[in-house]
C-alpha positions in Angstrom: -10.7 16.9 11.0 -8.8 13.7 12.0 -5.2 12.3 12.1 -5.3 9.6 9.6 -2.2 6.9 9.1 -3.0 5.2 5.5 -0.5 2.7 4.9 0.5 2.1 1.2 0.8 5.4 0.1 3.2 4.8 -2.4 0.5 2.5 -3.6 -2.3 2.2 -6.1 -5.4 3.1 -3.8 -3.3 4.6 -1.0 -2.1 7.2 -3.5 -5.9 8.4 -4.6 -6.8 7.9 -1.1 -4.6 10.3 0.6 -4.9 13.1 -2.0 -8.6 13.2 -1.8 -8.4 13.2 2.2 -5.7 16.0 2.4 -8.2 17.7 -0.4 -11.6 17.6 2.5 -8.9 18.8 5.0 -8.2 15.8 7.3 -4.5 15.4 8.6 -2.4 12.7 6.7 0.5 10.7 7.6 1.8 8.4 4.7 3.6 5.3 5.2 5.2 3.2 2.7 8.3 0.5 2.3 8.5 1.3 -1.4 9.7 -2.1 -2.7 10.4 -3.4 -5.5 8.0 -5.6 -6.6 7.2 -2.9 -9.5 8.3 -0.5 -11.5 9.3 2.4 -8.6 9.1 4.8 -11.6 5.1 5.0 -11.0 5.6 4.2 -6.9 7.7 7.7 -6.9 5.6 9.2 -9.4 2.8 9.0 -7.2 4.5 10.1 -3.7 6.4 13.2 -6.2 2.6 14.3 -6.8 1.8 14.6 -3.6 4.7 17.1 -2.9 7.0 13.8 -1.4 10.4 14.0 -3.8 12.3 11.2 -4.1 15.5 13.0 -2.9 13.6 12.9 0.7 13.0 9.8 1.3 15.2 8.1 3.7 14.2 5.2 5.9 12.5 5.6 9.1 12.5 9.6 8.7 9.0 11.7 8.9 9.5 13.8 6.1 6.4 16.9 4.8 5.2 17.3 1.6 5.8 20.4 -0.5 2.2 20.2 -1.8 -0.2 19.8 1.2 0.9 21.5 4.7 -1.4 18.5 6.0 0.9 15.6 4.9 3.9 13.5 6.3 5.2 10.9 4.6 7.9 8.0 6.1 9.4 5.1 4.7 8.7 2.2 7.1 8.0 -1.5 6.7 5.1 -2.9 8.6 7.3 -5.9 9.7 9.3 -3.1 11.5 7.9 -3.6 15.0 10.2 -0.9 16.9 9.5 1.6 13.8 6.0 1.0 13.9 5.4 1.4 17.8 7.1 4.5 17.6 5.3 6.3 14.6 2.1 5.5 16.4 3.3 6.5 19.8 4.3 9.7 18.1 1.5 10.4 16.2 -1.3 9.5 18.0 -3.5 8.9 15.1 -7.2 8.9 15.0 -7.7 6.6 12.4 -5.8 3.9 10.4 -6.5 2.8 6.8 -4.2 0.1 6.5 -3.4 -0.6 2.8 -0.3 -1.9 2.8 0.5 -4.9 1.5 2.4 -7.8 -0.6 -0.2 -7.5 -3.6 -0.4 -10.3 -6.7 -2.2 -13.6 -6.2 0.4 -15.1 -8.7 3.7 -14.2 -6.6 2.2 -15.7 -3.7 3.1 -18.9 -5.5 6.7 -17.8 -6.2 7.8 -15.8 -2.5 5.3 -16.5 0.3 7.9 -15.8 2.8 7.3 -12.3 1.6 2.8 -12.7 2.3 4.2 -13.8 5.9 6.2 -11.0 5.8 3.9 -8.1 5.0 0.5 -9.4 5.4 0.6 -11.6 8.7 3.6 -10.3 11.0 2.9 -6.6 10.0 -0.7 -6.5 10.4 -0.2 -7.8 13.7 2.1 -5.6 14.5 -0.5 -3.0 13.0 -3.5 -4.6 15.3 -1.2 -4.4 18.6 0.1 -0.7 17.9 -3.7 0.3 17.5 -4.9 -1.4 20.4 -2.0 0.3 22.4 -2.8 3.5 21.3 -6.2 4.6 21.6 -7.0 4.2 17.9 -10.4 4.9 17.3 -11.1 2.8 13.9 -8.8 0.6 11.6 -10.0 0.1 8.1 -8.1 -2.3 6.1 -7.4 -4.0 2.7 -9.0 -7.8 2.1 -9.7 -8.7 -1.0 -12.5 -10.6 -3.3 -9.5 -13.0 -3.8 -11.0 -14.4 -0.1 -13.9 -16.4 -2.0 -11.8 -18.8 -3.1 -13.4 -22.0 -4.9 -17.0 -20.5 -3.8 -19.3 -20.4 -6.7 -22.6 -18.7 -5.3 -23.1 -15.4 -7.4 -23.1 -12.5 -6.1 -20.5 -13.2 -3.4 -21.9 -11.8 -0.1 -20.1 -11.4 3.6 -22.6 -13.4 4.7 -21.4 -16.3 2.8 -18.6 -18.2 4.3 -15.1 -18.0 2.8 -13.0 -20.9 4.0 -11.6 -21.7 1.0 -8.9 -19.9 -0.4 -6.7 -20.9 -3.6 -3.8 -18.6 -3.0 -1.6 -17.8 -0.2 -2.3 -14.3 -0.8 -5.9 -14.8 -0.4 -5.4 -16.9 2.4 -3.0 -14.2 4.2 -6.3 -11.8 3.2 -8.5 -13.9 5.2 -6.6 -14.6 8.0 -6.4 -10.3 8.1 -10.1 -10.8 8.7 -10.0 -13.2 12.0 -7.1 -11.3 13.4 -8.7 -7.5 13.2 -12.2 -10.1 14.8 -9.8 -11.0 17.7 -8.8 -7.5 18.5 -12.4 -6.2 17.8 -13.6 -8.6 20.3 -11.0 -8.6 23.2 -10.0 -4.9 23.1 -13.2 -3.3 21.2 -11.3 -2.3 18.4 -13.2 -0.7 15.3 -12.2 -2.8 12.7 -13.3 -2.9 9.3 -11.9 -5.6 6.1 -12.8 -4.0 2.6 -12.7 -6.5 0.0 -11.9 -4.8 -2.6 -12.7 -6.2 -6.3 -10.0 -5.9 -9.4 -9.2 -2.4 -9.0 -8.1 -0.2 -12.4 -7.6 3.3 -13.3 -5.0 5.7 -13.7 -1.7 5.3 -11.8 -3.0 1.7 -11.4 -0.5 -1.4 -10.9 1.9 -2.4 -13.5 0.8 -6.3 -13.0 -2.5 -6.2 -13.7 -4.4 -7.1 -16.4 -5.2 -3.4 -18.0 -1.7 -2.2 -17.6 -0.2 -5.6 -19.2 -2.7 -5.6 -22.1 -2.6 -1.8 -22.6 1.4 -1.8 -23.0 1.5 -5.3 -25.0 -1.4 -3.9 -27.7 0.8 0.0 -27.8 4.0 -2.0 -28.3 2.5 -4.5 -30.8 2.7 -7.5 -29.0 0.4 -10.7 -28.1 -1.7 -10.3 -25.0 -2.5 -13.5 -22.8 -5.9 -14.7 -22.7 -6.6 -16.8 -19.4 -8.7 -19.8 -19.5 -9.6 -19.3 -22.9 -11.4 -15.8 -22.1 -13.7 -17.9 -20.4 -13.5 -15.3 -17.1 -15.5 -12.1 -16.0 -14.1 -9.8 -13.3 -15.7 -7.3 -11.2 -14.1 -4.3 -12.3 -14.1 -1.1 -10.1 -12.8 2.0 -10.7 -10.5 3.4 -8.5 -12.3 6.6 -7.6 -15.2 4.5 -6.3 -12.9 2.3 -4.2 -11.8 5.5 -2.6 -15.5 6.8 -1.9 -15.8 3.3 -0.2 -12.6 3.4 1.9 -13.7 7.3 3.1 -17.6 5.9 3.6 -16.2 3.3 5.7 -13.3 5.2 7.7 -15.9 7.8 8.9 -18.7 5.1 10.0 -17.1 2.8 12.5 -18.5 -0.6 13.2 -20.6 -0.8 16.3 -21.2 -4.4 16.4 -24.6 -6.3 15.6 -26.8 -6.6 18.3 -28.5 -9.1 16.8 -25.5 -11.2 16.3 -25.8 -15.0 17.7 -23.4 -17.8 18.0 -26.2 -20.0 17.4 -26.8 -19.0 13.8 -23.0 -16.7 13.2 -23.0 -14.3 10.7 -19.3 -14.0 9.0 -19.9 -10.2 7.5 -20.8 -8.9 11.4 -20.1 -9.8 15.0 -21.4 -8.7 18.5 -17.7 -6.8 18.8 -17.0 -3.8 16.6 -16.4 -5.3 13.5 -17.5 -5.7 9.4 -16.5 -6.0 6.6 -17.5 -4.9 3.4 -17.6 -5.6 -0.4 -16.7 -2.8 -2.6 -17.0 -4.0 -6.2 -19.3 -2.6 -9.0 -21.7 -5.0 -8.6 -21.9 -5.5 -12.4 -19.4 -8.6 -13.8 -17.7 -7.6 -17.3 -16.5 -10.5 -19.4 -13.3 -10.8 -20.2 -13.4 -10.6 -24.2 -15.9 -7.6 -23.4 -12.8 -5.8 -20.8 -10.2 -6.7 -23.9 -12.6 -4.9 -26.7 -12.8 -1.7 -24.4 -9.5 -1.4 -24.1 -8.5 -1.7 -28.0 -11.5 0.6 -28.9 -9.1 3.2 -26.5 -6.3 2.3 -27.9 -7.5 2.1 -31.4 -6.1 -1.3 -32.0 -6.7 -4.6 -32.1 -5.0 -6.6 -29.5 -3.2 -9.9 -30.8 -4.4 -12.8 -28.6 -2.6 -15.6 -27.4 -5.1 -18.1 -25.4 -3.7 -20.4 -22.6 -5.0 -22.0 -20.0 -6.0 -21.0 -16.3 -3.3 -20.2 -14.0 -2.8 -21.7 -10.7 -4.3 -19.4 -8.0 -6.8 -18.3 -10.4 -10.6 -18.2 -10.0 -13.3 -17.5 -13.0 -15.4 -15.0 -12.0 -15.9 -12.3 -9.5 -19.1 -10.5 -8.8 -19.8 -8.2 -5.6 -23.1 -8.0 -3.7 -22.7 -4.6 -2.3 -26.2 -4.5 -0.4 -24.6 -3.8 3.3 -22.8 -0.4 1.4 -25.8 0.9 -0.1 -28.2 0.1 3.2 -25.2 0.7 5.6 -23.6 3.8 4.4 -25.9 4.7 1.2 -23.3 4.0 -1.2 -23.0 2.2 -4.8 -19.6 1.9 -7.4 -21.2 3.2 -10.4 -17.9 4.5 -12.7 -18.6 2.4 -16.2 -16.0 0.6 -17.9 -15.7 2.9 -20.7 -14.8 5.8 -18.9 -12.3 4.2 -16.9 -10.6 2.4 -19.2 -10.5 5.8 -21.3 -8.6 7.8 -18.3 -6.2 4.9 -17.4 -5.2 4.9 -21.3 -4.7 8.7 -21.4 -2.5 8.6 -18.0 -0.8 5.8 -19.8 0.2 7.5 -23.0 1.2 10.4 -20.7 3.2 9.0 -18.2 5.2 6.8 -20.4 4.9 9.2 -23.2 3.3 7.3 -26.0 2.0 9.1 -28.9 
């Protein structure tokens, strides 16, 4: 099978992802800078179950897992030009799925020097280490965040997207026109997944299902955005991960059919997409909240406020290219998922 890098491995999706490629026998390297921006109780919990111990880790060093013979893990930020040049040179990868990233839409208000960081400087650095090296195919994390003030339901990649509300979603964009440049000039495989509120187990200590789950177990009030007047696109983790695979193993070709006359954003004459994965079924917000205290068992106390700056009201994926493309559809329903990331909750912070 193939020599994969997948960046963010210490992350949400990048965790899931590498376990289920090292499980259909493909050869993993992990890379991840393992910041702070969260709780690094669940970032080592995730690397420790993947046979990477804490103990290990050390800066710049390859280091193998005790659980899969196929996986290398090293601590590396992507702003780490000299680092990153020589992993690849190295390595020789066949493949990179480049999740890696500053993640939050509402920190991008408080440290965008850290967006510039992670998201601009490191994906070129990414792009240029690929294109030096034979890569055959980069996948890599955009977001729904990129349709901005846009209000034309489902959001399609054939709708434009030039108007972001968040630097984060505007660093997610500009992801897109960079990976088109080196698609076009160096025939690059590239592919942007926009990915659409993910949740499950292991899943990110500033998101909405994690902050409501703990705030509801402890007893406390829960803040309602916008007056519950929002729906989100949920998508359960495990589908996000069928996506990423679907996607690594069918790289762009570019669309013959492509004109500058009429330009398609989703496609390009050059060897690159990009694709919506989302569940393509919007859950209101006062419906997401009642799934979660029907888990739980409790009712959640609500405190109603306003909408937050960088915010948008409603998400909803048109995943049409996935299912004609690569015969694919997010199906996981709310119930179920909110039921497993409640019982890896109550486990992993041992709640009875």
């Amino acid at each position: 099978m193939a020599k994969i890098l997948i960046t963010g491995t210490a992350g949400f999706i990048g965790f899931h992802l590498a376990k289920k490629l090292l499980e259909r026998g493909d050869e993993v390297i992990g890379l991840d800078s393992i910041n702070d921006y969260y709780d690094l109780r669940v970032k080592f919990g995730r690397l420790g179950l993947t046979g990477i111990e804490k103990d290990a880790v050390s800066y710049g060093k390859l280091i193998s897992s005790t659980v899969y013979d196929a996986y290398k893990f090293i601590q590396l930020n992507l702003e780490d030009q000299q680092g990153i040049n020589e992993l690849f040179k190295q390595q020789k990868f066949d493949k990179v799925i480049n999740l890696a990233a500053q993640a939050g839409v509402r920190y991008s208000l408080e440290n965008p020097q850290a967006y510039v960081d992670s998201n601009i400087v490191g994906f070129v650095n990414i792009l240029e280490a690929c294109r030096h090296n034979d890569v055959k195919h980069l996948s890599y994390a955009s977001s729904s965040s990129v349709y901005g003030l846009s209000e034309t339901m489902p959001f399609s990649i054939h709708h434009n997207v030039d108007h972001p509300i968040s630097l984060y979603a505007a660093s997610k964009k500009s992801n897109e026109l960079m990976a088109h440049t080196y698609s076009h000039l160096f025939n690059l495989p590239t592919t942007g997944l926009r990915f659409f509120t993910v949740y499950g187990p292991w899943g990110r200590p500033d998101m909405a299902l994690f902050l409501f789950t703990k705030a509801i177990l402890e007893g406390k009030p829960i803040n309602i955005f916008n007056n519950g007047e929002m729906s989100r696109d949920f998508t359960y983790v495990d589908d996000i991960v069928e996506g990423v695979i679907r996607v690594n193993d069918n790289p762009p070709k570019g669309n013959p059919n492509w004109s500058g006359k009429n330009p398609d954003p989703g496609t390009a004459k050059a060897p690159y997409t990009v694709y919506n994965i989302g569940n393509n079924s919007p859950v209101k917000l006062m419906d997401f909240v009642s799934t979660i205290e029907k888990c739980l068992g409790r009712e959640a106390e609500k405190n109603f406020m306003p909408m937050q700056l960088g915010d948008v009201a409603a998400t909803y994926a048109d995943v049409e290219d996935l299912i004609n493309n690569l015969g694919y559809k997010p199906e996981t329903s709310l119930e179920y998922g909110v039921g497993e990331f409640v019982k890896w909750y109550k486990e992993f912070y041992n709640v009875r």
